[in-house]
C-alpha positions as CSV (number, residue, x, y, z in Angstrom):
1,X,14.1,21.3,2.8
2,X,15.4,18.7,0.3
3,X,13.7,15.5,-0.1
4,X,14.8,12.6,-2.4
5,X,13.1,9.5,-2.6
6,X,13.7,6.5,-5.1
7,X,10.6,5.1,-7.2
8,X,8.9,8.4,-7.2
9,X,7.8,7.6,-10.9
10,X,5.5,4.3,-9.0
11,X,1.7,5.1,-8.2
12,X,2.5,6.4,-4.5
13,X,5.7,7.8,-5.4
14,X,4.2,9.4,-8.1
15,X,1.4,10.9,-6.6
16,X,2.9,11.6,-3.4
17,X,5.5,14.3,-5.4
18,X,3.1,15.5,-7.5
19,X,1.2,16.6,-4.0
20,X,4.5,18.1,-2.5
21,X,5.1,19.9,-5.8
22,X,1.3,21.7,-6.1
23,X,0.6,22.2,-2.0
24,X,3.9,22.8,-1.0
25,X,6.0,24.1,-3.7
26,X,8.5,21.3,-3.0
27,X,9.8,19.2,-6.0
28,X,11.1,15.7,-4.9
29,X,14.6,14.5,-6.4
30,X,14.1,11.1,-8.1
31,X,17.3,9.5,-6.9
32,X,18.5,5.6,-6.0
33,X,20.3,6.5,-3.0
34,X,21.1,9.7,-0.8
35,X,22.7,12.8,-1.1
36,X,24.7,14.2,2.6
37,X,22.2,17.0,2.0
38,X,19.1,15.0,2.0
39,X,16.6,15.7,4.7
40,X,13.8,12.9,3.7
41,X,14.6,10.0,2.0
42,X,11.4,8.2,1.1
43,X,11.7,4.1,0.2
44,X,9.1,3.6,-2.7
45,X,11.0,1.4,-5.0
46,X,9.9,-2.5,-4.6
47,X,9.4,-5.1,-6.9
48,X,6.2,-7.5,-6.0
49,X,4.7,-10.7,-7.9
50,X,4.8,-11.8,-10.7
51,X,8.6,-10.2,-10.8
52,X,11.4,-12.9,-10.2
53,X,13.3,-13.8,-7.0
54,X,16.2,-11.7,-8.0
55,X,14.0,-8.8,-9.1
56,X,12.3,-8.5,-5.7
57,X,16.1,-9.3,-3.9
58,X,17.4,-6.0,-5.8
59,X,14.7,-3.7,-5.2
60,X,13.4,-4.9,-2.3
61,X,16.7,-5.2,-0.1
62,X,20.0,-5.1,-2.1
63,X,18.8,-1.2,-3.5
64,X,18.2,-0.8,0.5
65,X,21.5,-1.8,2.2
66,X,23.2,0.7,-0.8
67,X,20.8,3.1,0.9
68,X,21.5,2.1,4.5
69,X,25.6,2.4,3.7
70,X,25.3,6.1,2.8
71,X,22.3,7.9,4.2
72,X,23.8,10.5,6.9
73,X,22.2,10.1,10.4
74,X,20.2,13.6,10.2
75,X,18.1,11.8,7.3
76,X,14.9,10.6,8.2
77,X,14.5,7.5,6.2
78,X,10.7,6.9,5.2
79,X,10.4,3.2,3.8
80,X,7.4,1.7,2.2
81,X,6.7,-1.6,3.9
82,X,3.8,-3.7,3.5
83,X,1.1,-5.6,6.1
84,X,1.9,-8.7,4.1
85,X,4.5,-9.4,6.8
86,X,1.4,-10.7,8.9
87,X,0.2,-13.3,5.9
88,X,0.0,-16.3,8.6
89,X,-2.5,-13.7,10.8
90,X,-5.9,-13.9,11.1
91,X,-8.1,-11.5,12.8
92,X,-7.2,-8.1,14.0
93,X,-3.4,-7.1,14.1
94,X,-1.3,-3.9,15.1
95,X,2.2,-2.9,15.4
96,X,2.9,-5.6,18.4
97,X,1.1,-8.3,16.1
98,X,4.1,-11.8,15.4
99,X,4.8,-11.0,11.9
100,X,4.7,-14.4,10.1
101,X,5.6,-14.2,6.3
102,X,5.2,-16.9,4.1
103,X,6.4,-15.4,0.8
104,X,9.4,-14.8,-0.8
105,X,8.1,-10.3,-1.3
106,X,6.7,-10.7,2.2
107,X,10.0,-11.9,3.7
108,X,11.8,-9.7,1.6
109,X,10.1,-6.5,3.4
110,X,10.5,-7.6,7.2
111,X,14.1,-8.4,5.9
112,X,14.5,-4.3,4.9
113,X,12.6,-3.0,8.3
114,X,15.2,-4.9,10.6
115,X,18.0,-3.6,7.9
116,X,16.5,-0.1,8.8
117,X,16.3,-1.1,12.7
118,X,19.6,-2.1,13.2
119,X,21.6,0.6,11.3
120,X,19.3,4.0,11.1
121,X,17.3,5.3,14.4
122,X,15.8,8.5,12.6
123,X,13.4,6.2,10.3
124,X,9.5,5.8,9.5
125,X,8.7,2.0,8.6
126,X,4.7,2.3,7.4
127,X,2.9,-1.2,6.5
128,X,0.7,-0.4,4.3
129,X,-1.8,-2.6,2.3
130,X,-2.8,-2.9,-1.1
131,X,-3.1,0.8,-2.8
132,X,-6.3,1.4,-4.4
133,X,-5.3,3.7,-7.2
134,X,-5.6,4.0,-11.1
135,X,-2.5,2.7,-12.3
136,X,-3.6,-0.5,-12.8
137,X,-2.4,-2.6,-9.4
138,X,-2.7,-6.7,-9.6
139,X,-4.8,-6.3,-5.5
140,X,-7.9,-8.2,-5.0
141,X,-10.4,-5.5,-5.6
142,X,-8.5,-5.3,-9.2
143,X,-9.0,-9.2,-9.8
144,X,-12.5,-9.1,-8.8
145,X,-13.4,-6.6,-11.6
146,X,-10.7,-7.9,-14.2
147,X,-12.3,-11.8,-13.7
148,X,-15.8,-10.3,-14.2
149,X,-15.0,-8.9,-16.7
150,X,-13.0,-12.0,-18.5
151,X,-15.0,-14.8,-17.0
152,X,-18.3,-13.5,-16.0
153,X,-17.5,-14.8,-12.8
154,X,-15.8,-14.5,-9.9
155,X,-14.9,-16.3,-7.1
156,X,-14.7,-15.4,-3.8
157,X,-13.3,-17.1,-0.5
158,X,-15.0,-16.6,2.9
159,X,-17.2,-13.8,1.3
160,X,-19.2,-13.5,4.0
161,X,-16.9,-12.3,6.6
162,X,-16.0,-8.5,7.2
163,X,-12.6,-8.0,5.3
164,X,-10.1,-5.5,5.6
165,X,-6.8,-4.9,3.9
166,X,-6.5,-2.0,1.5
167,X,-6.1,2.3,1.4
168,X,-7.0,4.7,-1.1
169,X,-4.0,6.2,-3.4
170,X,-5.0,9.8,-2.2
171,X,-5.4,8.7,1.7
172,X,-1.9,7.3,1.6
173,X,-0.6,10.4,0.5
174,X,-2.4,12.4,2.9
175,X,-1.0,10.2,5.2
176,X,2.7,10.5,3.5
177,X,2.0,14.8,3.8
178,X,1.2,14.5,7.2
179,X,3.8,12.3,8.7
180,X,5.8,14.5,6.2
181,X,4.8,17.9,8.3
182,X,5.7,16.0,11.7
183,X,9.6,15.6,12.3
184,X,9.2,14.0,15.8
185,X,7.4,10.6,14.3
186,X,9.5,8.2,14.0
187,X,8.4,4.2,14.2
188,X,6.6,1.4,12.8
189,X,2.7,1.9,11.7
190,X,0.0,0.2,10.5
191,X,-2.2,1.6,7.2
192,X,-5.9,0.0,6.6
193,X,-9.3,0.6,6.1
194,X,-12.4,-0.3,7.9
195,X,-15.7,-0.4,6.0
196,X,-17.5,-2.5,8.1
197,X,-18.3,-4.6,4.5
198,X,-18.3,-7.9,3.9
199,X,-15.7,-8.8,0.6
200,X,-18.8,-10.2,-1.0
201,X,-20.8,-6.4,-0.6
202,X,-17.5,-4.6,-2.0
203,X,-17.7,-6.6,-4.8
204,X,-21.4,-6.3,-5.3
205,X,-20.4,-2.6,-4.9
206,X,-17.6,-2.8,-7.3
207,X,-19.3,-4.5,-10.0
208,X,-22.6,-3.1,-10.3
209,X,-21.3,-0.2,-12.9
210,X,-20.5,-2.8,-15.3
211,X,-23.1,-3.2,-18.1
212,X,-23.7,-7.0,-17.6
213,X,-24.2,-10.1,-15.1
214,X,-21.5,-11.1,-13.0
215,X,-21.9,-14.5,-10.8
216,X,-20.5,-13.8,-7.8
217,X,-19.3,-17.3,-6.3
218,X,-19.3,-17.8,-2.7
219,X,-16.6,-20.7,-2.4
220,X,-15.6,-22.9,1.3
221,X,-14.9,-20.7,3.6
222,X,-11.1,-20.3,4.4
223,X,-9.4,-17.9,6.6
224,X,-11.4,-14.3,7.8
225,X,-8.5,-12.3,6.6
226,X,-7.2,-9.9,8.9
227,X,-8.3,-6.7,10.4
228,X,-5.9,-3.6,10.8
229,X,-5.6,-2.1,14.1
230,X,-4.5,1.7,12.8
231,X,-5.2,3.6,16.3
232,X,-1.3,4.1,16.6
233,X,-1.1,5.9,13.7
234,X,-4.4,7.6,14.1
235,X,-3.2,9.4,17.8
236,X,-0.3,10.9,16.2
237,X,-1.8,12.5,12.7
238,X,-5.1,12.8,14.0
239,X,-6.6,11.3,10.7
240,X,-9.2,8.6,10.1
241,X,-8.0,6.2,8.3
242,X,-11.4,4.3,7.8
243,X,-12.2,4.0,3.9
244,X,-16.2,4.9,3.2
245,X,-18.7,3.7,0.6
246,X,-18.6,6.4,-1.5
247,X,-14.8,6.5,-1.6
248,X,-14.6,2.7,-2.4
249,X,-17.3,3.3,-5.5
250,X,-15.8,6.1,-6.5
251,X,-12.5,4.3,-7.1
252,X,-14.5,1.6,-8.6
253,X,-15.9,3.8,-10.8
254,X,-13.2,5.6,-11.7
255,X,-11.0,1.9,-12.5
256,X,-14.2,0.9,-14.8
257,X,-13.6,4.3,-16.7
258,X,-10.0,3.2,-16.8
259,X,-10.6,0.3,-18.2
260,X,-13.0,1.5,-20.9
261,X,-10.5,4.2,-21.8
262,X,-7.8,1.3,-22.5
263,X,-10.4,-0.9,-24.6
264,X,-10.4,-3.7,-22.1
265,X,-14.9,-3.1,-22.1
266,X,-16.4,-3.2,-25.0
């Protein structure tokens, strides 16, 4: 089988080739657009804040039409989209959810699904949220433990409700390998986690490795966030998709190590 994919040097791309290359003994071709031959063509490459208007227009949809123009109908196009489409949402959203972007990256991903929609039937769009991994990613459990460590403080917004929004880097592969296994799924899916935790316990949870105080700030409350409704996804690779408390420390743990490692603790 020959899969392609652009961005495979990003943290999914990355780890998702490294995975086909050790369990499978297939090594993904790093290439901007697709070969006739190609049998996969996996989406990573996207450009997010702080990156420029243009930046995110070439990655995010310009690099994506060259893609659309060539890729042979036997492909199965796999593109990397993002639940930021729902910003507007609150509460608990699935595939059937009004998408309502606000920014200029959230627009520019419901822009590339209908691309995909209206020119390439054998595709897999996947929202997924922020990526928990340990290249270091600018999410919100990343800002919580970079302000603590900066400020002493940090400051959090409606900290009392449940929130909801994020996936490990190694459940998004096994995701990625599991869709990958099933050539029949083709769609649009939602990716989240469900800890049943409060943003103010995560980032009790997430700071309590550090070797000082942190003031955690409960600020007015705004809006609850939102919720992910992943049972779509969950009937067809038969995979929870909830994120547990040990996984979330570990990955806090491990970030804290990172961080160390790269002299941002002293």
């Amino acid at each position: 089988m020959n899969i392609e994919g652009n961005g495979l040097s990003g943290m999914l791309g990355a780890e998702f080739a490294s995975f086909l290359a050790k369990q499978h003994g297939i090594h993904a071709q790093e290439k901007l657009l697709p070969s006739e031959n190609c049998d996969v063509f996996f989406h990573f490459a996207a450009r997010f804040p702080p990156s420029c208007h243009d930046e995110i227009f070439n990655s995010n949809i310009l690099l994506l039409k060259n893609v659309l123009k060539i890729i042979k109908p036997h492909t199965r196009l796999v593109f990397i989209s993002s639940n930021s489409v729902y910003e507007r949402n609150t509460g608990e959203i699935n595939e059937e959810t009004s998408v309502d972007p606000q920014s200029y990256y959230a627009r520019s991903k419901l822009t590339g699904e209908r691309l995909i929609r209206l020119s390439h039937r054998n595709h897999l769009i996947l929202r997924f949220p922020a990526i928990l991994g340990l290249k270091k990613s600018y999410n919100l459990f990343t800002r919580i433990i970079d302000t603590g460590l900066k400020e002493n403080k940090v400051k959090l917004f409606n900290a009392g409700n449940i929130y909801n929004n994020y996936i490990t880097v190694e459940k998004g592969v096994n995701i990625l390998a599991n869709l990958f296994a099933r050539k029949g799924v083709l769609g649009t899916f939602c990716l989240g986690a469900v800890p049943n935790k409060s943003l103010l316990e995560i980032a009790q949870l997430l700071l309590r490795d550090l070797d000082r105080d942190i003031l955690i700030a409960n600020e007015l409350k705004r809006n609850s966030g939102i919720r992910v409704n992943t049972l779509k996804l969950e009937k067809e690779i038969n995979l929870s998709l909830d994120i547990t408390q040990s996984e979330l420390s570990e990955w806090g743990k491990d970030y804290v190590k990172l961080l160390r490692v790269s002299s941002l603790i002293v």
